[in-house]
Each structure stands twice: as structure tokens, then as C-alpha cells.
C-alpha positions in Angstrom: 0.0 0.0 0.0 1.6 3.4 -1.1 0.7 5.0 1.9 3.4 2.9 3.8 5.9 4.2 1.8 4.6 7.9 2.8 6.9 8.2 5.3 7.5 11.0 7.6 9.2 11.8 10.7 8.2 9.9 13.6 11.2 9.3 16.0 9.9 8.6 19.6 11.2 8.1 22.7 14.1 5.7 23.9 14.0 1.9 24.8 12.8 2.4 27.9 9.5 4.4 26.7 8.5 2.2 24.3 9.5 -1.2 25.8 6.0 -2.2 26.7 6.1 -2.9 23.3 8.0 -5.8 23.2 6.2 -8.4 24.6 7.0 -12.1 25.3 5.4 -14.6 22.8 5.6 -18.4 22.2 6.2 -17.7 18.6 9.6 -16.6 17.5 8.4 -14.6 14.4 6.1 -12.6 16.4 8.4 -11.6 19.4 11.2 -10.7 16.2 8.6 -8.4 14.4 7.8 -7.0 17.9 11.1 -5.7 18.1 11.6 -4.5 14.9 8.8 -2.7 15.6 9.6 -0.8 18.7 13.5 0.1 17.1 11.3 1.6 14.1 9.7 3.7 16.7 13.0 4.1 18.5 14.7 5.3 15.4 12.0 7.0 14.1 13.7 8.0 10.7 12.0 8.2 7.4 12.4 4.6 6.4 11.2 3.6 10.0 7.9 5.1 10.2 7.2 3.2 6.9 8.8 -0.2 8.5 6.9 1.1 11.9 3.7 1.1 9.7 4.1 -2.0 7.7 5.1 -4.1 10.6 1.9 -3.1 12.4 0.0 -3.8 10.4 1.2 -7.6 9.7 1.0 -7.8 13.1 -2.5 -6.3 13.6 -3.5 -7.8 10.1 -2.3 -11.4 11.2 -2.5 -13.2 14.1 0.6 -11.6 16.3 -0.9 -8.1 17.2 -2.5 -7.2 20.7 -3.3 -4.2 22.2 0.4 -2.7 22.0 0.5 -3.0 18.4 -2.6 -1.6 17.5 -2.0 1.2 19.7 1.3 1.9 17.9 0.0 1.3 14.5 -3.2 3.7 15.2 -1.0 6.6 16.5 1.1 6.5 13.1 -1.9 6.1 11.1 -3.3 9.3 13.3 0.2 11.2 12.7 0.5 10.4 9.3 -3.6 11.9 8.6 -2.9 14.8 10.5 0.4 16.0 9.8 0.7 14.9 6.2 -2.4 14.2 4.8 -1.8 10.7 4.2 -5.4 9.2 3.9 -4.5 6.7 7.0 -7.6 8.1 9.3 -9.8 5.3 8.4 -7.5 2.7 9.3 -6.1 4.1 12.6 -10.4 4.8 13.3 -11.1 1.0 12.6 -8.3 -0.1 14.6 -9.5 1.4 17.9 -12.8 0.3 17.3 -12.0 -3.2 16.7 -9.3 -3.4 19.8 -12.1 -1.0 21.9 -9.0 1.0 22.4 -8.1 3.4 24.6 -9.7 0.9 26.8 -9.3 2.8 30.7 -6.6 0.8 31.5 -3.2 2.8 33.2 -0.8 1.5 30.6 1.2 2.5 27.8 -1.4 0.5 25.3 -4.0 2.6 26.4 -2.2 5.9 27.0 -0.9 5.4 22.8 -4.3 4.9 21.9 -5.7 7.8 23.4 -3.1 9.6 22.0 -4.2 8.3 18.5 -7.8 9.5 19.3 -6.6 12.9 20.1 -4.9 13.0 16.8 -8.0 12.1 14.9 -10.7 14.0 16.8 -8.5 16.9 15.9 -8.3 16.0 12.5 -12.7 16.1 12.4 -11.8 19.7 13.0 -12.9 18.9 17.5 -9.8 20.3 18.9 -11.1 21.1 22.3 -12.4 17.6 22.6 -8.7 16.2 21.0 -7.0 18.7 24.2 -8.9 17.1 26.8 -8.2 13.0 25.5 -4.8 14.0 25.1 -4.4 16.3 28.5 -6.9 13.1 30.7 -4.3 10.9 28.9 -1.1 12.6 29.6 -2.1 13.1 33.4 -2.7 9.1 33.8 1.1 8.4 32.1 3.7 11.6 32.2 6.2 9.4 31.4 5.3 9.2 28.0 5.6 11.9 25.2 2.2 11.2 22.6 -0.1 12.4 24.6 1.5 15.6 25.2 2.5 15.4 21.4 -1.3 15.4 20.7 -1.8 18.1 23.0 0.6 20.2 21.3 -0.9 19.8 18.0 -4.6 20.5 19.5 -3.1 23.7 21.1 -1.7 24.7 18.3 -5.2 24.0 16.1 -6.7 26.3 18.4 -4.4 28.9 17.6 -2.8 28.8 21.4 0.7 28.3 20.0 2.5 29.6 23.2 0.8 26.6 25.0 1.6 23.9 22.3 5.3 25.0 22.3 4.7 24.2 26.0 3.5 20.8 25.4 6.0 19.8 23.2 8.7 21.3 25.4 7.1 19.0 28.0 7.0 15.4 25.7 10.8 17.1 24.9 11.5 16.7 29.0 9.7 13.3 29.4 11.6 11.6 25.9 14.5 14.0 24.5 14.9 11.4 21.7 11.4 12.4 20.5 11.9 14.3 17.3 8.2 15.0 16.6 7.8 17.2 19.5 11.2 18.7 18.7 10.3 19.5 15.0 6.7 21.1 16.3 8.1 22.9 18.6 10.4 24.7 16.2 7.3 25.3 13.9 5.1 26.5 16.5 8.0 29.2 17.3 8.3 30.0 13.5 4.4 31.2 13.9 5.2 32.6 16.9 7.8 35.0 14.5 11.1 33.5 16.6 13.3 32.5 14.2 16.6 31.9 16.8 14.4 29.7 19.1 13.1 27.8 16.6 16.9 27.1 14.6 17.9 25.6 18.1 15.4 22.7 18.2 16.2 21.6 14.2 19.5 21.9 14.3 19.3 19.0 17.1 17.2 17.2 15.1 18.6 17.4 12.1 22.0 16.6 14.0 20.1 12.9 15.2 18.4 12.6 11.7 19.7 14.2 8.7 17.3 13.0 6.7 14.0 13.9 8.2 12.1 16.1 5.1 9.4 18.1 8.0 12.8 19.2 9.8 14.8 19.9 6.0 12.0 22.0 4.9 11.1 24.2 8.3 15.2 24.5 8.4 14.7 26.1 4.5 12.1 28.5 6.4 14.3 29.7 8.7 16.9 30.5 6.0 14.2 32.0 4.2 13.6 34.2 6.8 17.5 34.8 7.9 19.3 34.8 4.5 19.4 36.0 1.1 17.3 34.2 -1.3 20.4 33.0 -3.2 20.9 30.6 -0.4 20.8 27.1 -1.3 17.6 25.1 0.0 18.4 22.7 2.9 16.1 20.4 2.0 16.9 20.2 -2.2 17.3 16.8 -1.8 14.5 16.0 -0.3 12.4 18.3 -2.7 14.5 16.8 -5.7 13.0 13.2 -5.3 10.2 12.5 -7.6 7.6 11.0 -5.1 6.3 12.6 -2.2 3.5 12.6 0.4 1.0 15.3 -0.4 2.3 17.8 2.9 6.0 16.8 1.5 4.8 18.4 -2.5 3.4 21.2 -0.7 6.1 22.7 1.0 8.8 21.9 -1.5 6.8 24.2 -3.8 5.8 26.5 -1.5 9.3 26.9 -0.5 10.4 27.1 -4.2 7.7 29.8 -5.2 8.9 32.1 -2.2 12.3 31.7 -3.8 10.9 32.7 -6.8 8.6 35.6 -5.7 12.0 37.2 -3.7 14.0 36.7 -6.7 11.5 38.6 -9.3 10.4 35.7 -11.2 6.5 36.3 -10.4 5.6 34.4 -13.3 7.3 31.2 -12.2 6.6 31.7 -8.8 2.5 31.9 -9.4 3.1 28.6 -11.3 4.3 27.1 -8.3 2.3 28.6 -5.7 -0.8 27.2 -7.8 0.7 23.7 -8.0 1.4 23.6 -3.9 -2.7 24.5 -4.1 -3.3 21.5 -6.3 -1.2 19.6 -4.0 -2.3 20.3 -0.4 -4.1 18.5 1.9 -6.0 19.4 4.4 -3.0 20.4 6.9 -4.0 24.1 8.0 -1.0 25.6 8.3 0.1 24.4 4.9 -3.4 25.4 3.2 -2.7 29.3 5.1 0.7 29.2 3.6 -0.4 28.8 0.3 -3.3 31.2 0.3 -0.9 34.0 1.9 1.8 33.0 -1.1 -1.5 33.3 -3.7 -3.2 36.5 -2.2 0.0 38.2 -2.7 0.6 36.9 -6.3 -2.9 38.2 -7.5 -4.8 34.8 -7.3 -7.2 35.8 -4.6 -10.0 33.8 -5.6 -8.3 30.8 -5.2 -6.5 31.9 -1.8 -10.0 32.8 -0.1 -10.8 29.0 -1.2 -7.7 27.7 0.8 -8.8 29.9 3.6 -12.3 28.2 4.0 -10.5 24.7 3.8 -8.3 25.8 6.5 -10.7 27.1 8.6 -12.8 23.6 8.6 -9.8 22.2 10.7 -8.0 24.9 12.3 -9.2 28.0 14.7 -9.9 31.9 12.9 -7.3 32.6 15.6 -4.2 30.6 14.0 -1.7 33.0 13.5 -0.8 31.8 9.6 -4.6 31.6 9.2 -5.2 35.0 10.6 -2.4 36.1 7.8 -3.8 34.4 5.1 -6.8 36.4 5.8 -5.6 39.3 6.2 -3.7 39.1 2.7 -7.0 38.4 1.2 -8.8 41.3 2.8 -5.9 43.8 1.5 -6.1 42.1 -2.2 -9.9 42.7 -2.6 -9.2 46.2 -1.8 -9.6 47.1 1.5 -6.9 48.6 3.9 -7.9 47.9 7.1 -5.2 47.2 9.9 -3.1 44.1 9.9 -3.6 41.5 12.9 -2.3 42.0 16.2 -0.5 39.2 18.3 2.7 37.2 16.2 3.6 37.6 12.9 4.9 34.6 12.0 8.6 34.1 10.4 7.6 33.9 6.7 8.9 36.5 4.1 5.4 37.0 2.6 4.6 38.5 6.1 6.7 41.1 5.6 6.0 41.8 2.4 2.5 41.8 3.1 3.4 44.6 6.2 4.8 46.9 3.9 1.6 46.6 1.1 -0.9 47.2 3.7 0.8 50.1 5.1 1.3 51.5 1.4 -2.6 50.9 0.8 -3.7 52.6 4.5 -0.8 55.5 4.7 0.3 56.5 1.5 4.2 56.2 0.3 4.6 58.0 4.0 3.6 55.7 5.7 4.8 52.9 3.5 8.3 54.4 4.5 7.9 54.0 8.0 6.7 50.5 7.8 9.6 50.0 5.7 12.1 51.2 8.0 10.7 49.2 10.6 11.5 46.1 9.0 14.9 47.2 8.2 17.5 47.4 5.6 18.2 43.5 5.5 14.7 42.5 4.4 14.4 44.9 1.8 17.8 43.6 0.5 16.5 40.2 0.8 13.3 40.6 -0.9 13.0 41.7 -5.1 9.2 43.4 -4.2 10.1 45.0 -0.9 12.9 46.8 -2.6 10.7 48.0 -5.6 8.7 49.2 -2.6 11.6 50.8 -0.9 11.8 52.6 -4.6 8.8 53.9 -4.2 9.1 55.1 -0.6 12.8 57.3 -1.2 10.7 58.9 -4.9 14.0 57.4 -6.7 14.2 58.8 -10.4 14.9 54.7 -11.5 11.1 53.6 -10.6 9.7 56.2 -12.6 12.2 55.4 -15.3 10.6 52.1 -16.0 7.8 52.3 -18.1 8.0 49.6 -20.6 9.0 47.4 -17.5 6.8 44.4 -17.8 6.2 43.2 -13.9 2.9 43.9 -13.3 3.6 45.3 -9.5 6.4 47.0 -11.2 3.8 48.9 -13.7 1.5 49.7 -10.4 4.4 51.2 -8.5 5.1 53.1 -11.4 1.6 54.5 -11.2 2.0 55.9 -8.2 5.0 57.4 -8.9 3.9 59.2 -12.1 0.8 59.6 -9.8 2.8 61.6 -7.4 4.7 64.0 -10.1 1.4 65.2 -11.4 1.8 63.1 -14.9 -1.8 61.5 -15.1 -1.3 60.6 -18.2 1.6 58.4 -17.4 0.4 56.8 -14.2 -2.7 56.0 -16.4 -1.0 54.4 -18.9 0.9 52.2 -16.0 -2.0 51.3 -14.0 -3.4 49.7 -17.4 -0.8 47.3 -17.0 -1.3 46.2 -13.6 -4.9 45.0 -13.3 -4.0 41.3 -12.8 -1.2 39.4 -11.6 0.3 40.6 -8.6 -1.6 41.4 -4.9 -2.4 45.0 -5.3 -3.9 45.0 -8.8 -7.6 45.8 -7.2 -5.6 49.0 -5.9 -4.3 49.1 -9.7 -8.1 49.2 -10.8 -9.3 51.9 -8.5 -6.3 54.2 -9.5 -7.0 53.0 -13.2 -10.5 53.8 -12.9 -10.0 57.3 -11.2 -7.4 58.5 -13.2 -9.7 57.7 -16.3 -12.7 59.6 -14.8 -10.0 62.8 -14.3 -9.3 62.8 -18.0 -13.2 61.9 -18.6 -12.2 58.4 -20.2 -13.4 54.9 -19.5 -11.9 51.8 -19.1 -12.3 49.6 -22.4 -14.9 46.6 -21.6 -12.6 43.9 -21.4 -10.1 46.1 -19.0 -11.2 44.1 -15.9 -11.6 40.7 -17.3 -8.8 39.2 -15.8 -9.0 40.7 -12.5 -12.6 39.2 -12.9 -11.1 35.7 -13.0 -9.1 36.1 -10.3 -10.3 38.3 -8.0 -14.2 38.9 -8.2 -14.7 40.1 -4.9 -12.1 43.3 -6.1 -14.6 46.2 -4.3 -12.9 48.4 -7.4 -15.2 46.3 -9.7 -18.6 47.2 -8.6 
């Protein structure tokens, strides 16, 4: 079955936390697939959680499995749904049915089980319900990370990051071998906007387990968010291999179309950013990812789309959810504030700081937003520097008329906009109704600087904005 092969990182907790496992048998087969079993676990690598999987089940399948290995085989089934979007739910729900699992019982069997439970009630989008199985189930057996693992994950469902940090820095205490809660720890911080707190926990990890792809890829965001887009990805190889688990796809060209975007190459970058759409499952943080990365590259329509998916399974309150949103908001047209609370560590975030403040304050007030991001971002980032253009009045923007970028033309709207030449900006807003995150701004200055010169807009002007953004409040 393929979804074996979807392997992820699941590396839990030494021998001693997982030796319940390994249970005496009368046959020699069984108590020899037991044990490869519980190193899987141990290890936890990529290759494990596949053998971790496949082993459970021809235990569970056959005639060798008990309680222990359905538990097991249910939480990375559960793990696997959640995390990746593996379609594993179904088994790891049949499993506990048919074992009656978590049963009551004060042992590991049933503490892993409940953890599973957690996992999936979280998944059907009940993450208050998933805290309280995992928190009932971590107070019966501390000693054991999954339940606080689950917990984590509910938490950070709920948007309450700074408490799921907390539960995985607690399963980090109880089993430091325990990459998951390592690896989720370091993404809760990268929501949470800290980008040194979060390099900490995946170096460690990737130290243990070079080859985990979740820790590759969130190490790739924290260049992203550190270093010049130049820098080559840290998980290339990983995103180089030709088959991948949906979440895997996702993030490989999410993290490839932020490349893109930064570098200039908005064409490509839309390309990609509507092939990680195609791609993800229904992981929320992913799904907010990619509806920021869209909303900003013009494709609004099909960002607000991600948005609802996201909210089905994740809390309004998310902090990469509330983002997404708010990108959305300021691409129809509207210039309200941004969120409050974290900003989370992504480059769009940034970019999306300085848009709004353009759209709210004027090239004033787009200045001081710049400034308060400072010079290194704008240096990283191909669209915060034509901003930072813009915001000084330098002769080269205005210089650019046959430029092609469609942000590029709006900026040049303004700018032409600012010396009095409506002739000019008119012509340049013409070019930027589609294709890049402020074209509904583009439309509105298109439209009034039209009406100045008592003009219209030709009948197929707003077509494409149409297609991709038909909530634009410039097109009523």
C-alpha cells in the first residue's frame, strides 16, 4: 500500500518508553517483528515510520498483534492523517474500534491509543475535545511523550501556540529522543515570529536525523527568513525526489515559489504557488501558507478557497490563518489594519506589512513601515525593494515604463501619480490590473485616473481581474 511508503518523521522516545512494546510470545516470528517494531519507533527516521507502519499492520492484520500494536499502528496512522495528509484516518479509526481501544486501562497500550484518538478527533476539525483526550491521557502516564505530542498539536489547532510550544517542550523533557515534538516545537516558534528559538530545536534534530524532510523543509524557512534568497535550500534533496506525500509536495513548492517571488520571477513563482494549491491536503498551516503566497501573487479567488478549507480544521485565531486572511482582505481592496498578536517568520509576512501600510498610509507611511523592517529585508526581498523605490521617490522607478512586472507597472503608477503626470500613471495602472496582490488598488487608480481625464476603461479592461479576484470592491 503506497501509503506505507509515505513516510515522515516519527522518532519517539528511547527503549525504555517504548519497551512495553515488546512483549514475550511463544512464537519466534512474532516476538522478532515486535522488536523491529519498537526500534522503528525508537529510530524514528524516514524509512522507520514506513517499516513502523508495515510491521503493524502484519501484526495487527495477522495473528501476532494485541493491544500494544494496535496502539502503535493507530498513532502512526493518526500522525501520518494529521500531519501529512496521508489518507490513514480510516484505518487508525477501525483499529480502535476493533481493539475497543483506549480501553481505561493505566498502561502505555492505552495511553498510545488515546493519543491516536486525540490525533484524529483533531483532524474532524474537534480540537477542544482532541486537548482534553490528550491532556486526561497525559495526566494518567507523564512518562510518556504522545499524549502531550497530541496536546501540542490541539493547542496549536486552536491557535494557542504559546501553549503547544509548551506541550512539546514538556514530551521534549519526558523523551528528549522524541523528534516530533522537537520538529513542532520549532514550527510552533516559527508562527510565533522567533526564528533563533526555533533554529535551536532543528539543528538538534537534524543533528540525530539528517534526513528527516518536516525538519529539511522548516530548516529552509528559517533560511528564508535569515538569508538572502540565493541561499541554497536545505532540503533540495528531499524536494528533488520524484515521489512525495502530499504535505511533503506542498512545502517543496511552497518553498520554491517564495524563492521565486523574492528573486522577481513572479511568473514562475505563481506557477508554483498554484501547483502547492493542487497539491495540499487538508493540513492548515500548509493550506494558510499557500493562500498568503496566492493572495499576494494576485490569485485571490483561489486563496480565499484555501482559507475556508483551513478554517474547517484549524481555529480563525491561528496565527498563519489570521495572515492568510488578512492578505486576502488587502487584495480585494480594503486597507484595514493588519492582525495583532505574532507575525509569524515567513517572508510573505513582511511583504505583506509593507503593502498594507502603502494601501492605509500612502508612500509616507509605506516608509515607515519599511524602515521598521529594516534594511536586510528589503535587500533580501525583489518586491520589498521596488517598494523601498517607491518610498525614497527614486528617479529609476519612474524610469521604467516599458517594464513588464505587473507590480512593477503599479508602483510606477503611483509614482507618475505623485509628479502630477496622469497621463503616465494612467497608462501604467493599465498594466497592472491582474497578476500581482495589489492590482484591485491598480483598478481603482486606473478607474479614477480615467474619470480625471473623462475616459473609461475599455470593456474587457477588468476581465482578468474578474477571473481572479471577483470580490475586487474596485469592480462594482
Amino acid at each position: 500500500m503506497r501509503g506505507a511508503a509515505w513516510v515522515l518523521a516519527i522518532a519517539v522516545v528511547g527503549g525504555g518508553t517504548v519497551a512495553w512494546l515488546v512483549h514475550a510470545r511463544g512464537d519466534a516470528v512474532d516476538r522478532q517483528l515486535d522488536a523491529e517494531l519498537a526500534a522503528a519507533l525508537d529510530r524514528g527516521g524516514i524509512a522507520d515510520l514506513g517499516r513502523a507502519q508495515a510491521l503493524g499492520r502484519r501484526l495487527v492484520l495477522g495473528t501476532g498483534g494485541g493491544r500494544s500494536e494496535a496502539a502503535a499502528l493507530a498513532f502512526v496512522d493518526a500522525r501520518l492523517a494529521l500531519d501529512y495528509g496521508v489518507p490513514t484516518a480510516p484505518e487508525a479509526e477501525e483499529i480502535l474500534v476493533r481493539f475497543g481501544l483506549p480501553d481505561g486501562r493505566s498502561d502505555g497500550s492505552s495511553t498510545m491509543a488515546a493519543s491516536a484518538k486525540a490525533l484524529l478527533t483533531a483532524r474532524n476539525g474537534d480540537r477542544e475535545g482532541a486537548a482534553r483526550i490528550a491532556a486526561a491521557a497525559a495526566a494518567a502516564q507523564p512518562g510518556i511523550p504522545y499524549p502531550l505530542y497530541a496536546l501540542g498539536r490541539a493547542r496549536a489547532l486552536g491557535g494557542d501556540l504559546e501553549g503547544a510550544a509548551r506541550a512539546f517542550d514538556a514530551a521534549g523533557v519526558v523523551a528528549p529522543g522524541f523528534l516530533a515534538s522537537r520538529v513542532a516545537r520549532a514550527e510552533v516558534l516559527l508562527d510565533l515570529g522567533n526564528v533563533g528559538r526555533a533554529r535551536l530545536p532543528l539543528e538538534g534534530a537534524l543533528s540525530d536525523s539528517p534526513g528527516d524532510p518536516r525538519a529539511q523543509l522548516l530548516m529552509d524557512e528559517v533560511e528564508l527568513a535569515t538569508r538572502d534568497h540565493e541561499a541554497p535550500p536545505h532540503g533540495a534533496s528531499i524536494c528533488a525526489g520524484t515521489w512525495r506525500p502530499p504535505a511533503i509536495e506542498t512545502a517543496c513548492l511552497l518553498a520554491r515559489a517564495e524563492r521565486e517571488r523574492r528573486a522577481g520571477n513572479r511568473t514562475e513563482a505563481r506557477a508554483d504557488a498554484e501547483g502547492a494549491a493542487r497539491a495540499v491536503p487538508d493540513e492548515p498551516r500548509l493550506l494558510a501558507r499557500a493562500a498568503l503566497l496566492l493572495a499576494q501573487l494576485g490569485a485571490v479567488e483561489q486563496a480565499a478557497a484555501l482559507v475556508t478549507r483551513s478554517r474547517k480544521r484549524a481555529a480563525a485565531e491561528m496565527p498563519t490563518l489570521v495572515w492568510a486572511t488578512a492578505a486576502i482582505a488587502l487584495g480585494r481592496g480594503h486597507a484595514g489594519a493588519l492582525p495583532g498578536g505574532p507575525r509569524p517568520a515567513d517572508p510573505e509576512t513582511a511583504l505583506l506589512v509593507a503593502r498594507a501600510a502603502l494601501a492605509a498610509g500612502g508612500v509616507g507611511a509605506l516608509g515607515a513601515a519599511l524602515g521598521a523592517l529594516g534594511p536586510t529585508a528589503r535587500a533580501r526581498d525583489g518586491d520589498l525593494e521596488r517598494l523601498g523605490r517607491l518610498a525614497s521617490r527614486t528617479p529609476e522607478i519612474t524610469a521604467r515604463a516599458a517594464h513588464d512586472d505587473p507590480m512593477q507597472a503599479y508602483l510606477d503608477g503611483l509614482a507618475a501619480q505623485l509628479a502630477g503626470d496622469l497621463v503616465r500613471a494612467t497608462e501604467r495602472f493599465g498594466h497592472a490590473l491582474s497578476g500581482h496582490g495589489d492590482a484591485c488598488h491598480a483598478a481603482g487608480e486606473y478607474v479614477a485616473a480615467l474619470r480625471a481625464q473623462k475616459l473609461r476603461p475599455a470593456p474587457t479592461a477588468f476581465a482578468r481581474l474578474r477571473a481572479e479576484n471577483s470580490h475586487c470592491v474596485n469592480l462594482r
